[in-house]
N, C-alpha and C positions, 0 to 999 in steps of 0.2 A: 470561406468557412460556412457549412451547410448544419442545419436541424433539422429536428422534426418537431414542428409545430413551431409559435412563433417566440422568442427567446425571450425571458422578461429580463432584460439588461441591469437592470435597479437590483433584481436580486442577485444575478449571477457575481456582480460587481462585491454586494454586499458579502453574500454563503462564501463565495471563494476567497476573498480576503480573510474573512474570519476564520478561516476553515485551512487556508495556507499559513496562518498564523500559527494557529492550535497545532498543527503540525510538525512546524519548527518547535516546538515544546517537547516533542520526544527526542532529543537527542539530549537536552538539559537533563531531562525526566532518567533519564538509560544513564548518564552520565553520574548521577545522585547514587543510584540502585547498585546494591554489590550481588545480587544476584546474576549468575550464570546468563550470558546471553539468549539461548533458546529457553529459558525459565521466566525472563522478562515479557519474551515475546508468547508463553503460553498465556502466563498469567494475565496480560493486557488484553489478550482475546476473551479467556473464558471471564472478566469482569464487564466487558464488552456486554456478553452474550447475557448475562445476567440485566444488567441496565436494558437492556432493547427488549427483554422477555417480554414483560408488561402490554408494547404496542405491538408485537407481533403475535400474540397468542390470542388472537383473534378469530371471529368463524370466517368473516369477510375476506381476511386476508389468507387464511387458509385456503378459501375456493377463490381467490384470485392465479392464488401460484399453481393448485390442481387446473385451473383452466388455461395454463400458457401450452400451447405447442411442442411437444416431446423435443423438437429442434430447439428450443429457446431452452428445453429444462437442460439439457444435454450441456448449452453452454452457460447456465447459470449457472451449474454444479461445475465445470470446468472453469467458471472466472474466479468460485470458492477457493478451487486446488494453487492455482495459481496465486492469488492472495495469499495464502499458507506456503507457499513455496517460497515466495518475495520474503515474508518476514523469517523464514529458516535460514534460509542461506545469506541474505542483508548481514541481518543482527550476527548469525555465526561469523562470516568473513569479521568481527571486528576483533577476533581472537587471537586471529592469525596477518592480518595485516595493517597496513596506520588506517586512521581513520580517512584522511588526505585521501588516498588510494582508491578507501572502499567507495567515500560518497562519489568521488569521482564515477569512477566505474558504475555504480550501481545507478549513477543520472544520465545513461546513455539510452535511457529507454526512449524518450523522442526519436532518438534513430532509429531502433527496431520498429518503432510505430511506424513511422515515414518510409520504412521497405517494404513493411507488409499489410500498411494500408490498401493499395492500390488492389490488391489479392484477396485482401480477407474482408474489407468493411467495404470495398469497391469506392474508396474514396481517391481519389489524386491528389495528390500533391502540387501546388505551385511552384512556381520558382522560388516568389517569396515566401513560401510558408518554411521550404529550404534555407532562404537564409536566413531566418528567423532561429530555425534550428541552429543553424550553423555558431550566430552569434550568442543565442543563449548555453551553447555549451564551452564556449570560449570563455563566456563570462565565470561558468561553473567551476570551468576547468580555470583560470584563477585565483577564485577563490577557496576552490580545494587546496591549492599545491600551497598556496602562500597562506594557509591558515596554520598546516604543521612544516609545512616543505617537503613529507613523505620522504624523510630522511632517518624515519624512529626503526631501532631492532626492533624485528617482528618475528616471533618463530616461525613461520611457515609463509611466506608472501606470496607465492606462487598460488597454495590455495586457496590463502585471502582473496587475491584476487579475481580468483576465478569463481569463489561463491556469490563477490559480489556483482559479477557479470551474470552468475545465471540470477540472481534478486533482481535485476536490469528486466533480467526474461518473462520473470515471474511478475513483475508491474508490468510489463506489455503485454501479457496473456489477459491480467486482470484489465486492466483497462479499453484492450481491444472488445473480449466478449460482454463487458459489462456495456461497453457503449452499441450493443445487439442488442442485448436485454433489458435495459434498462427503461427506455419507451415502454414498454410495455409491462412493466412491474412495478407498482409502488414501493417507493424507497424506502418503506421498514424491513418488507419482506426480502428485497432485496439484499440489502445488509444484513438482516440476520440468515439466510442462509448462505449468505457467504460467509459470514465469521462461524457458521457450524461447521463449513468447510473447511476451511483455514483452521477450525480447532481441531480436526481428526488428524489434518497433518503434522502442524504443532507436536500433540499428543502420543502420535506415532513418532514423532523424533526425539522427545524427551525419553519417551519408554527405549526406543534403541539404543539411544546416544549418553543419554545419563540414568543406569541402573539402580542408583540412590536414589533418583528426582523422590519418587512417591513419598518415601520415606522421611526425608528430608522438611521438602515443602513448610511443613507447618512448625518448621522452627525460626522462622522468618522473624524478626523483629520488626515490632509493626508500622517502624519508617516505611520499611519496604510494601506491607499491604497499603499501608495510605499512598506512596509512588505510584501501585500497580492500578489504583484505583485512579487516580492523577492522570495515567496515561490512556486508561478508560475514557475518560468524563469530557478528557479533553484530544487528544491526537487523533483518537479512534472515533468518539460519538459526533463530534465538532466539526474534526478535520477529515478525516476519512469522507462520513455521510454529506461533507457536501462534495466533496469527487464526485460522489456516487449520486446525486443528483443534480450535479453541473451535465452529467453524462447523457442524459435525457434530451440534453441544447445542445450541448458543445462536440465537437469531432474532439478523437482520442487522442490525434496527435495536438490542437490546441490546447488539450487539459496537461500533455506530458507535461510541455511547455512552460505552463504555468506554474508547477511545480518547481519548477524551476528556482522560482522566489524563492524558497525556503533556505536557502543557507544563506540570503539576504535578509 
């Protein structure tokens, strides 16, 4: 397992625990909520974007992000799209297929990482960091099938599944170029343009996909703002932003990895 620069273990140990935690809270959180799946996952970004304003609308971190390298902005704007892609098709697949199914599926991203690390982040793989994988999606896979059995009517399984494999994609996009960029960006800026990424495409799939959204929205009964706000505070400012600076230390396939925990 390689970084850059030296890793402060005490933190990483502490951010990622509390941060895999906070985490596991969004499916409790999405499970509360009667709103629309891609309506969950706008709303959780643009309360996101709102909380983080404050420390990125700064001048410093403004000419932080104008001075990175057109190559670094290139895939910082691309680890956004990705992020936004993850929570479309994730959260959508849960429409159309069990949940068993989707978490399964959409926690295969260690393996996408581990094929196209060697390519993309120029990292190798071990043997054991192999069967590392190997056993942590055993474990997954597990405890997905023997939580519902993936036995429940689902109207559409086929494309359950398959949105939750590209949500699989879209976490290994996000993770691969954030662990490029991430060195080299301070982790507010970082986060908030990636969740302004993730909220164009959000935004763009609500407006295609449900033609009421806009109109709707504010008839929400305010269980549901205080959830959206819930999944804010905690899965996304908590849990997300310490990914996103475990990424700074850690290689993308041992963060997959760690993710892992979360249905534990």
């Amino acid at each position: 397992m390689t970084s850059q620069g030296q890793k402060p273990i005490g933190k990483l140990i502490l951010f990622l625990g509390a941060g895999i935690l906070a985490i596991s809270a969004s499916a409790i959180l999405i499970r509360l909520s009667q709103t629309p799946p891609l309506g969950i996952a706008f709303w959780r970004i643009t309360f996101s974007i709102v909380l983080l304003a404050p420390l990125w609308l700064q001048k410093k971190r403004w000419q932080e992000l104008f001075a990175l390298p057109s190559t670094l902005r290139w895939q910082l704007f691309g680890s956004s799209l990705f992020l936004g892609l993850h929570f479309w098709t994730w959260i959508s697949s849960l429409q159309y297929t069990s949940v068993a199914a989707s978490v399964l599926l959409v926690c295969t991203n260690p393996i996408w990482i581990g094929l196209l690390s060697p390519w993309v982040l120029k990292e190798k793989l071990s043997r054991r960091t192999w069967l590392g994988i190997g056993i942590a999606m055993v474990g997954a896979s597990t405890l997905a099938l023997s939580s519902e059995g993936g036995g429940a009517v689902t109207p559409n399984p086929l494309l359950g599944n398959f949105l939750a494999i590209v949500g699989a994609w879209g976490a290994t996009g996000y993770l691969m170029m954030g662990r490029k960029v991430r060195p080299h960006l301070d982790l507010w800026s970082y986060a908030s343009v990636t969740l302004w990424g993730a909220w164009i495409v959000l935004a763009c799939g609500v407006h295609f996909t449900s033609p009421s959204f806009s109109t709707s929205t504010m008839a929400y009964i305010s269980q549901e703002w205080h959830l959206f706000l819930l999944m804010a505070l905690f899965p996304q400012m908590i849990g997300h932003n310490s990914v996103s600076w475990s990424l700074r230390y850690l290689r993308a396939d041992t963060v997959s990895v760690l993710l892992l925990l979360e249905p534990i």
